[in-house]
C-alpha positions as CSV (number, residue, x, y, z in Angstrom):
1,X,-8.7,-31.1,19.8
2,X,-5.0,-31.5,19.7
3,X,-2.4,-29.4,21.1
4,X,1.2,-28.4,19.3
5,X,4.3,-28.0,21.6
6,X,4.4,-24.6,23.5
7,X,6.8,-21.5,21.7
8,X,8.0,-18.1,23.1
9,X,6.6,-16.2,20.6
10,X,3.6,-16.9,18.0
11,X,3.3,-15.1,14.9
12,X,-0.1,-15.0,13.3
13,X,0.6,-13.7,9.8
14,X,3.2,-13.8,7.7
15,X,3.4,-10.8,5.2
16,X,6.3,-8.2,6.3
17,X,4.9,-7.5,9.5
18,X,4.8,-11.2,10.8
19,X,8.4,-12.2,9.1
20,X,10.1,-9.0,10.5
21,X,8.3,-9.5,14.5
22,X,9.1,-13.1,14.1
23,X,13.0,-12.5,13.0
24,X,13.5,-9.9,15.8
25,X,12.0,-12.0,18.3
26,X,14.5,-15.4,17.2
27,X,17.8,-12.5,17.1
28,X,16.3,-11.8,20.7
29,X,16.6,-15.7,21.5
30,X,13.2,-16.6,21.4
31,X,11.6,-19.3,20.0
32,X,9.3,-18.2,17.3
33,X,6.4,-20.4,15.0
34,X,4.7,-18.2,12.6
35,X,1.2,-19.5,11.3
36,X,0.2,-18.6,7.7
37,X,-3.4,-19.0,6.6
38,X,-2.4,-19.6,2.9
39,X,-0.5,-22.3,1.2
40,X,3.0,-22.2,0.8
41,X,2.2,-21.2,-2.6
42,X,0.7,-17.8,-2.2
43,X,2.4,-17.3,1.3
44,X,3.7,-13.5,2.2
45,X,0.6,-11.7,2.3
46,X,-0.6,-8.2,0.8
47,X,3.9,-7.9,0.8
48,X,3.5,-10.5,-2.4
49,X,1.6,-8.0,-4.3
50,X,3.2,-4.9,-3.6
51,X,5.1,-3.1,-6.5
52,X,7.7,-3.0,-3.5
53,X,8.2,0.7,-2.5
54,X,9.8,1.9,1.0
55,X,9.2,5.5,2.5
56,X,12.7,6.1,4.5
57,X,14.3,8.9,5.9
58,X,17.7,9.5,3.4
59,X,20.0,12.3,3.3
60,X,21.3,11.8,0.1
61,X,22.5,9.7,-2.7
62,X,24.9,8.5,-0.6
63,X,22.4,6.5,1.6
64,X,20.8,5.4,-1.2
65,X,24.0,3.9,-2.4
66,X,24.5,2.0,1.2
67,X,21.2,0.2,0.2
68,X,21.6,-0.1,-3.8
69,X,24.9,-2.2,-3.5
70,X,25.6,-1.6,-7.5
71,X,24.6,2.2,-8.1
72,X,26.8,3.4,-10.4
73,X,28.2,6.6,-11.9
74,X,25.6,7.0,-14.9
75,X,22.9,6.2,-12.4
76,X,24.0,8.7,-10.3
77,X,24.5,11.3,-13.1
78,X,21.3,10.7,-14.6
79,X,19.0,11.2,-11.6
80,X,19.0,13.6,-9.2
81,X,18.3,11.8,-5.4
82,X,17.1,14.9,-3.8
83,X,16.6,13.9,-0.4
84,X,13.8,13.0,2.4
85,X,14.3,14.9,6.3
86,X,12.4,13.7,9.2
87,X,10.6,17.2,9.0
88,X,8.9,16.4,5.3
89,X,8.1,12.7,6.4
90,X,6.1,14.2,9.4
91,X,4.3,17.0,6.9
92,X,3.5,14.4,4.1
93,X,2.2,11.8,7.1
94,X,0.3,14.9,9.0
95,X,-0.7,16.4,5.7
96,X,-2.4,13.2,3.9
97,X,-3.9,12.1,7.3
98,X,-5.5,15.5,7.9
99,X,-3.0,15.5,10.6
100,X,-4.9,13.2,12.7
101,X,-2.1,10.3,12.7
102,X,-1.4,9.2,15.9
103,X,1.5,11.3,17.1
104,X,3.7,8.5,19.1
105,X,2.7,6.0,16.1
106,X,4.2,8.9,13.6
107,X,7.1,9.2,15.5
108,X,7.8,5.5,15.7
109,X,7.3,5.1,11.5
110,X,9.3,8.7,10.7
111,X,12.5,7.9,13.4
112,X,13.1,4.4,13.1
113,X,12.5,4.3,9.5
114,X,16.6,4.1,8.2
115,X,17.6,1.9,10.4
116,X,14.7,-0.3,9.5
117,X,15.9,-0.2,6.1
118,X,19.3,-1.3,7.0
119,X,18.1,-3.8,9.4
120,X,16.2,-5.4,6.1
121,X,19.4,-5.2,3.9
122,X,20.9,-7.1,6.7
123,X,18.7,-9.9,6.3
124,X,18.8,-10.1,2.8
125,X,16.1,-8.0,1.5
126,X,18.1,-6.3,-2.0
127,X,16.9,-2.3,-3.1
128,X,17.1,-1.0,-6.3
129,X,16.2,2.7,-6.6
130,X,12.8,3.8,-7.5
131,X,12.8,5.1,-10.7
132,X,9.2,4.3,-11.2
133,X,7.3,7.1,-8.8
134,X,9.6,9.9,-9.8
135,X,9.6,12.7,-12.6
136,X,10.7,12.1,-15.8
137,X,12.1,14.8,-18.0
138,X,11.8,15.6,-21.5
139,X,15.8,15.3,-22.1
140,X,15.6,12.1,-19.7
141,X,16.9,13.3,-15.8
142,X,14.6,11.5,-13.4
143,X,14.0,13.8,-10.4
144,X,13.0,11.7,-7.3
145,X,10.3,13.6,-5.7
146,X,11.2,12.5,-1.9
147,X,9.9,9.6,0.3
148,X,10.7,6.4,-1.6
149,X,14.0,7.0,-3.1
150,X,14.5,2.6,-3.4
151,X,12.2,-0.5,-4.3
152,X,12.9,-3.6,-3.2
153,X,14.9,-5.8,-5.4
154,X,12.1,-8.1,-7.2
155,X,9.1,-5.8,-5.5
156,X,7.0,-7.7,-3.2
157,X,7.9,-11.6,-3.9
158,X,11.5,-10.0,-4.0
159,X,11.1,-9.1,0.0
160,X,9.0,-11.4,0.6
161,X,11.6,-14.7,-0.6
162,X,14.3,-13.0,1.2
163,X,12.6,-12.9,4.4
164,X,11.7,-16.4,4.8
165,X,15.0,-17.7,3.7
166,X,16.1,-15.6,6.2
167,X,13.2,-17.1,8.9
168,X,14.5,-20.5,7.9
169,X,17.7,-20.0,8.2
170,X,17.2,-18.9,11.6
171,X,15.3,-22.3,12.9
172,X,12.0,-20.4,12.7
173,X,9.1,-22.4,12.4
174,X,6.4,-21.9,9.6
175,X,3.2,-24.0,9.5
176,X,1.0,-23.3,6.3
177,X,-2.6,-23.5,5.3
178,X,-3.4,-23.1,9.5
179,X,-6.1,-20.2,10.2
180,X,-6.3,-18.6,13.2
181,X,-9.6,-19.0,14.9
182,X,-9.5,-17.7,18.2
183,X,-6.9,-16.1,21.5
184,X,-6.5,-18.7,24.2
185,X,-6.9,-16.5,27.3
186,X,-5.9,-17.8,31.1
187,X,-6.6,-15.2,33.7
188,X,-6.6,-12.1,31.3
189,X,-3.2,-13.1,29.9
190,X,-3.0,-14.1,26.0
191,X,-1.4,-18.0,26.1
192,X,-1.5,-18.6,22.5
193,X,-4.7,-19.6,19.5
194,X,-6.4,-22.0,18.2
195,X,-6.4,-22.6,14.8
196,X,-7.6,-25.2,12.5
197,X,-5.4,-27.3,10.5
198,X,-6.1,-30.2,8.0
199,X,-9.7,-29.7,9.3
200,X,-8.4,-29.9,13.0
201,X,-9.1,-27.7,15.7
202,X,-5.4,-27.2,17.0
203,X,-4.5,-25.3,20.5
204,X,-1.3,-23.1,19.8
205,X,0.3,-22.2,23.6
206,X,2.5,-19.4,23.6
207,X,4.0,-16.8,26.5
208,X,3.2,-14.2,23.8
209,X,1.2,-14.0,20.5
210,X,1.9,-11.3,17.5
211,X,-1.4,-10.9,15.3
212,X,0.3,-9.6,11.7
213,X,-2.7,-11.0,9.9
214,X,-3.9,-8.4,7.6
215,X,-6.8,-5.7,7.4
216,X,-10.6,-6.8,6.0
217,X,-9.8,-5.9,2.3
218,X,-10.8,-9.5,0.9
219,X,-14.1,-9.4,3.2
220,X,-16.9,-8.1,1.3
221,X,-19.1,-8.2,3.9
222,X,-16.4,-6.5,6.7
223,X,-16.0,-4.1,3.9
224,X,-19.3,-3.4,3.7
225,X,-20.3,-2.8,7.1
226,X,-17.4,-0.5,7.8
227,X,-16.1,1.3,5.0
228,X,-19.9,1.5,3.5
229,X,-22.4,0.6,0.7
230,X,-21.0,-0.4,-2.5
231,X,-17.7,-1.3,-1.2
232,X,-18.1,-4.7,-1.9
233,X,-18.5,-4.2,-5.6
234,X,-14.4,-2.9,-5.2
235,X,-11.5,-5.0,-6.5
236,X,-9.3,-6.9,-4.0
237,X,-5.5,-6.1,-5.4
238,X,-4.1,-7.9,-2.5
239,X,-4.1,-10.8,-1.1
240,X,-7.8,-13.3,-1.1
241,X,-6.8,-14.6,2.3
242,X,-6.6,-11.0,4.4
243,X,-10.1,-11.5,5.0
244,X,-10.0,-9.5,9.1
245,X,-9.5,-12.9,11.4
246,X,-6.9,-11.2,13.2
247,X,-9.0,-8.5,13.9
248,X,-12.2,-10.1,14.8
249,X,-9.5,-12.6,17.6
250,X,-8.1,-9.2,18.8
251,X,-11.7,-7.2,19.7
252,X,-13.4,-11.0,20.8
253,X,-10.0,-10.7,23.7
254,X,-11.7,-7.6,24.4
255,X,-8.9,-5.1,22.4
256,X,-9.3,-1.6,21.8
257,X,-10.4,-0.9,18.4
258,X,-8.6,2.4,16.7
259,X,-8.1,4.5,13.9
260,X,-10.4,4.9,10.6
261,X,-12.5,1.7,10.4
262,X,-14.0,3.6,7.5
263,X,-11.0,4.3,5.7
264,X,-8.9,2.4,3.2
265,X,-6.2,2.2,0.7
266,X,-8.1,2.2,-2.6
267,X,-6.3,2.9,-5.9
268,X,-7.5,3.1,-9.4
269,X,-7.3,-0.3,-11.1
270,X,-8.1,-1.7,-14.2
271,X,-11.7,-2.2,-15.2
272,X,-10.3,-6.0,-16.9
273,X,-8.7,-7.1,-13.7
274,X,-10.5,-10.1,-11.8
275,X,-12.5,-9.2,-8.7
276,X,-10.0,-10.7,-6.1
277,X,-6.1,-10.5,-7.6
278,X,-3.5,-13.2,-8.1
279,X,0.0,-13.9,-8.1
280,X,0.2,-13.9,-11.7
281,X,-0.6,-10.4,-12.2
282,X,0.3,-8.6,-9.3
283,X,0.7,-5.2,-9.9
284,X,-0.1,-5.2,-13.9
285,X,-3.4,-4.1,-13.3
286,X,-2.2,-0.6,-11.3
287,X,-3.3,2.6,-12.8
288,X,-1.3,5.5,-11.3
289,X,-0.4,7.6,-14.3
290,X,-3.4,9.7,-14.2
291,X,-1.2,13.1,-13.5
292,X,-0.6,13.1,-17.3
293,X,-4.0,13.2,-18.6
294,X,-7.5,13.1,-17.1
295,X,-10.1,11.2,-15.7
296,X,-13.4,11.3,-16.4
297,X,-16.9,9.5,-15.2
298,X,-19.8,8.0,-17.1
299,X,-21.3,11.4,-17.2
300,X,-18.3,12.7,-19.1
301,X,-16.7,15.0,-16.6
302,X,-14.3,15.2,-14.9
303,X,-14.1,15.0,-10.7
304,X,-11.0,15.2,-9.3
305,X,-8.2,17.4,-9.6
306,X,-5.2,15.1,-11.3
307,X,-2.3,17.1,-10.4
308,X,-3.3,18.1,-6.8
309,X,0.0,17.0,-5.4
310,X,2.5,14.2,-6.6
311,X,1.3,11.0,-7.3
312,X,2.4,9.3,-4.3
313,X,0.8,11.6,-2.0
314,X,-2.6,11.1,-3.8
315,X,-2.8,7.6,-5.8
316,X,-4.6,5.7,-2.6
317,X,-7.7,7.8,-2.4
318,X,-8.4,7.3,-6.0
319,X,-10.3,4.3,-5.3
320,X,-12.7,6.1,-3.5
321,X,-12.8,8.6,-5.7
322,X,-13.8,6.2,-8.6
323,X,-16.1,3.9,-6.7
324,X,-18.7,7.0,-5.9
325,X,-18.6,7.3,-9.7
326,X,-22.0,6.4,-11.8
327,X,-21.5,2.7,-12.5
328,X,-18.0,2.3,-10.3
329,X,-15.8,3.2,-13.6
330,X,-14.1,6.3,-14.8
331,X,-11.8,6.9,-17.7
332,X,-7.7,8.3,-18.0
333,X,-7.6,10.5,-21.4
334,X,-4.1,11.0,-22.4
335,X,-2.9,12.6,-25.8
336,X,-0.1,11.4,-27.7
337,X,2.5,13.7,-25.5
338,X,2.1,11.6,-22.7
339,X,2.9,8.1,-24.2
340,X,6.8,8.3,-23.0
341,X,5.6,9.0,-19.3
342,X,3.0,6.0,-18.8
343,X,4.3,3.2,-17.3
344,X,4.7,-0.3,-18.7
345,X,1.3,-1.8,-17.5
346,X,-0.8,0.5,-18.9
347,X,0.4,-1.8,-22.1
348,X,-0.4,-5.0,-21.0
349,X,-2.4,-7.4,-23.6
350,X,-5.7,-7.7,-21.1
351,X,-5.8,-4.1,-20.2
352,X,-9.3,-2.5,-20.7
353,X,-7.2,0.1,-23.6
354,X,-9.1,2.0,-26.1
355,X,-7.2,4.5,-29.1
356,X,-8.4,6.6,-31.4
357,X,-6.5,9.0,-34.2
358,X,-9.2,11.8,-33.0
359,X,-10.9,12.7,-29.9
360,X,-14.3,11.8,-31.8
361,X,-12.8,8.6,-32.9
362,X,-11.7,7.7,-29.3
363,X,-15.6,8.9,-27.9
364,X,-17.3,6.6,-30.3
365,X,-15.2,3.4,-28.4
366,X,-15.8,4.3,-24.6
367,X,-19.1,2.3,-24.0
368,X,-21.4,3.5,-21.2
369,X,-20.1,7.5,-21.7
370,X,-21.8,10.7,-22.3
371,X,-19.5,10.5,-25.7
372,X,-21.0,14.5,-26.9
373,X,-20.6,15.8,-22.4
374,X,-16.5,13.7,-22.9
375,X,-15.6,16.0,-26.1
376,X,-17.3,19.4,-24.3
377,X,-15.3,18.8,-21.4
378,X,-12.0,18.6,-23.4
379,X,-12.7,21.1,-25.4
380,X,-13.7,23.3,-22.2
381,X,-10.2,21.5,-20.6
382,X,-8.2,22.7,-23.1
383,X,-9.4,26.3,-23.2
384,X,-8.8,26.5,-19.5
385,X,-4.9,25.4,-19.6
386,X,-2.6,28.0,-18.2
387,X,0.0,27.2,-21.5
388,X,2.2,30.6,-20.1
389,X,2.9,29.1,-17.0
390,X,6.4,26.5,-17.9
391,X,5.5,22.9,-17.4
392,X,7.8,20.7,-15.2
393,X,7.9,17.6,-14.6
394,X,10.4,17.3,-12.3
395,X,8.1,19.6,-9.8
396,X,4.5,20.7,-8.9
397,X,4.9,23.3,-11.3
398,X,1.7,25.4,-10.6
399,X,0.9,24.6,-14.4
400,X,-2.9,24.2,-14.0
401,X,-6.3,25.2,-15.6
402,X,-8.2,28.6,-15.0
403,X,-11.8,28.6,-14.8
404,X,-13.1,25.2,-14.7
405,X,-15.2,23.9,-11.3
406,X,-12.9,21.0,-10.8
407,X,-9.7,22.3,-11.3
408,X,-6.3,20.4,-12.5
409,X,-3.6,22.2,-10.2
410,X,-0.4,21.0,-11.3
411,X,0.9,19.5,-15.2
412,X,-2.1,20.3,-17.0
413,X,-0.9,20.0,-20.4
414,X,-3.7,20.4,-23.9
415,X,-4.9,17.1,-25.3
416,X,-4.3,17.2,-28.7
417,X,-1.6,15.2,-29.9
418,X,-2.9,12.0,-31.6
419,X,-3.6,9.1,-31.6
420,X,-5.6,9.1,-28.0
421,X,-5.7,6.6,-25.4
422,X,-8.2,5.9,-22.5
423,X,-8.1,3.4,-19.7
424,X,-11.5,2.4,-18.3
425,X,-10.6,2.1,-14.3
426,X,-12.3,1.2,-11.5
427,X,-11.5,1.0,-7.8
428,X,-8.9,-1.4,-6.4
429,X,-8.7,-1.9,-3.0
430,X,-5.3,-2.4,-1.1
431,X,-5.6,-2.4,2.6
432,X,-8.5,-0.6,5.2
433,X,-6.9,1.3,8.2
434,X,-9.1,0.4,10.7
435,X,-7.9,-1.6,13.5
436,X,-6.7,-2.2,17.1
437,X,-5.2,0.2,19.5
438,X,-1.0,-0.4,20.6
439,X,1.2,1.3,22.6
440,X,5.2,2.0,21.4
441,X,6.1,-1.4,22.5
442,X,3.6,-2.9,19.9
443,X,1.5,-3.9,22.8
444,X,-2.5,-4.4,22.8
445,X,-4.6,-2.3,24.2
446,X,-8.1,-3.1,25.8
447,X,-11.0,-1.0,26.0
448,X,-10.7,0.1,29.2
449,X,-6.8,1.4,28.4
450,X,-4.8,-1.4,29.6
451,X,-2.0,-3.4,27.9
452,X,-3.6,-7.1,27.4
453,X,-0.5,-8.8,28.7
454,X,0.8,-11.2,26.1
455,X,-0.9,-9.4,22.9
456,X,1.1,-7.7,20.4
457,X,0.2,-6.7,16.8
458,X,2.1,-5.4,13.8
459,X,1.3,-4.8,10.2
460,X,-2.2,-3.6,9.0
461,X,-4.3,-4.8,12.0
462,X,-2.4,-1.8,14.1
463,X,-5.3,1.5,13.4
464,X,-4.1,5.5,14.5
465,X,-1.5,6.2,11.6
466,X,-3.6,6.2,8.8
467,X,-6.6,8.3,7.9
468,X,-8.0,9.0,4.6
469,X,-5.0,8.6,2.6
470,X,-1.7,7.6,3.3
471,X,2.1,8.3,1.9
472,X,3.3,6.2,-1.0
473,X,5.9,3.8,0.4
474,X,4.7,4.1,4.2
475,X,2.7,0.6,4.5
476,X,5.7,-1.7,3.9
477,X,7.6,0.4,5.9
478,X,5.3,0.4,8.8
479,X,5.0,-2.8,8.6
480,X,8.7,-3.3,9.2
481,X,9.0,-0.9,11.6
482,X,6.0,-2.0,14.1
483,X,6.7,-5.6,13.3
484,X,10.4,-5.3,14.6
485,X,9.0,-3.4,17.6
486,X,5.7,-6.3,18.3
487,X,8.9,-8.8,17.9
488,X,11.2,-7.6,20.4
489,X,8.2,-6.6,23.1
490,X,7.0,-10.4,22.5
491,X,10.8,-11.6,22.9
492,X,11.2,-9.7,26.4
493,X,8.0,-10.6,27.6
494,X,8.4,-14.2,27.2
């Protein structure tokens, strides 16, 4: 058992979370090591596989342009920015949640969200704006539906490069492949963790300790036991190493456990795509376009309502949509109109892609369907589209289907353009929302509702914002935000 020279502050973790607690803490003047489970290779994190996008509070184009250093006049005239108040980040986050977000937590994420933003420019993180979530018009405006008007420059590796250049350059120290294995404890107080190293047991002292180490979405048996049977049959589109250590450290110190241990981020992903996700694909395997068709099961029907709301608002409970599905796998059925609206990975070489020149030609490819229940439920689809009402799709245009037991609320448009395309999808899961219980300084909490002096945590081991769904763009950006706020409590308290 060896033992590594004492720091102020110890970072287990580093995705966003860690790297933005462990950068406030150094600007604070402490010292700072952050431990990261993975190699060097695949550090960052879930933030190395995100497509990048940041919820914020903006008032206009205007802010956007103090992020987006080079947005120019034919940007500007070819989208319109709209904007995002504090009053719609509260509804979409109460809304999504079934309002049962934690109320301080909310408040934290919704307030300090801006400056957060400006706080990552500052350390290099570049934004681009997000043309990617937004509604594209026939005579090419993009109308940005609110929320995540920018994407960071080069997505998640983007962010995640900037950050430790900037943690290097600030004389923070980063050990690799080193898991965290336990809290060492001294009289109630947190004094660092052990982790192994090289096949070591190392002791880690610290006057504080920031767990940033991820949710149990790469744990099949974690999944399992919380979020339910057949869970570990899902697809891990994050990182293999966010396999719940953090969490199991935190409740062993004897921390509160919070929020919806039997909820998750879970989007629909493609039926090709590997069990656990790598680098090289990253996001290529995403599947978020289903607002311009359908989706159908095994059984042929359809069972959920595409165009409830906007796709940000909806895309992460699509997973567990799917994955109650005969077999785990549903379908996307677009027409021919719908080709200029897909996004580019729906074309990559390995995706699980079938075409047909008729809707009969198209049945006859999808293995494992109810090919003659598929064509009745078009057919009966098509027959129930409200073609009087406009569509628009630069708004939830009221445009659905009259009739039908599952009902398509908004952009329902005929399928009947050819050729036809289908997707085969599955569920891919991002991040669970289960975890441990802070207060607003990013403080610990123990089961019997005290702070657990020298225990902070950040990232997706905090539980109480999320619940059954969450806003596009909020996950990196609570990260940031409760990462600075673990970072500076940790700073003061050492």
């Amino acid at each position: 058992m060896g033992e590594k020279t004492k720091v102020d502050v110890l970072i287990v973790g580093a995705g966003l979370a860690g790297l933005a607690a462990g950068l406030t803490a150094r600007q604070r003047g402490a010292s700072v090591r952050v431990i990261e489970r993975a190699p060097q290779a695949e550090r960052g994190g879930n933030t190395r596989f995100s497509n990048g996008a940041m919820r914020a509070v903006y008032a206009g184009v205007d802010d956007v342009a103090e992020l987006v250093d080079d947005l120019g006049d034919a940007e500007r005239a070819r989208a319109d920015f709209g904007s995002y108040t504090r009053e719609q980040y509260y509804d979409d986050l109460g809304r999504v949640t079934q309002y049962r977000t934690d109320p301080v937590m909310a408040e934290l994420l919704v307030e300090e969200s801006a400056d957060t933003m400006r706080w990552l420019k500052s350390q290099g993180v570049g934004f681009l704006p997000l043309y990617e979530w937004q509604f594209k018009r026939p005579d090419g405006k993009i109308i940005f539906s609110g929320g995540s008007a920018v994407e960071i420059r080069g997505a998640g590796d983007g962010a995640s490069a900037a950050l430790f250049r900037a943690a290097e350059k600030a004389g923070i120290e980063i050990v690799y492949d080193t898991k965290a294995l336990s809290l060492l404890t001294e009289g109630g107080t947190v004094t660092g963790a052990r982790v192994r190293q090289a096949g070591r047991d190392i002791d880690m002292p610290a006057k504080a300790v920031v767990l940033a180490a991820g949710g149990f979405e790469a744990n099949p048996e974690m999944r399992t036991r919380y979020l339910g049977p057949g869970w570990e049959l899902a697809k891990v589109r994050g990182s293999r190493f966010n396999t719940g250590d953090g969490l199991r450290m935190a409740l062993d110190a004897g921390a509160m456990p919070a929020g919806h241990w039997s909820g998750c981020h879970s989007a629909s992903w493609d039926l090709n795509a590997a069990d656990a996700n790598t680098l090289e694909f990253g996001t290529v395997w995403k599947r978020d376009d289903f607002i311009y068709g359908i989706m159908v099961n095994a059984a042929g029907e359809r069972f959920v309502d595409e165009g409830s709301d906007t796709r940000a608002l909806i895309y992460a409970r699509m997973g567990r949509a799917i994955l109650a599905q005969p077999g785990q796998v549903a379908w996307q059925i677009y027409d021919a109109k719908a080709a200029p609206l897909i996004h580019g990975e729906y074309r990559v070489r390995q995706a699980a892609k079938f075409s047909g020149n008729t809707l009969e030609e198209l049945a006859g490819k999808l293995d494992g369907i109810d090919r003659r229940a598929l064509l009745a439920t078009i057919a009966a689809f098509n027959k129930a589209v409200q073609q009087d009402v406009p569509l628009d799709h630069g708004n939830k245009d009221g445009r659905g289907t009259k009739g039908l037991i599952v009902p398509k609320s908004n952009w329902a448009t005929v399928l009947d353009e050819p050729p036809f395309e289908a997707w085969a999808v599955t569920c891919g899961i991002t991040f669970t929302f289960g975890g441990v219980k802070i207060d607003k300084g990013g403080q610990v909490i123990d089961v019997d509702g005290a702070p657990i002096a020298g225990l902070y945590a950040a990232g997706e081991m905090v539980g109480g914002l999320f619940y059954f769904n969450y806003p596009g763009g909020s996950g990196l950006m609570s990260a940031a935000v409760f990462g600075r706020i673990a970072g500076a409590s940790a700073a003061a308290a050492s």
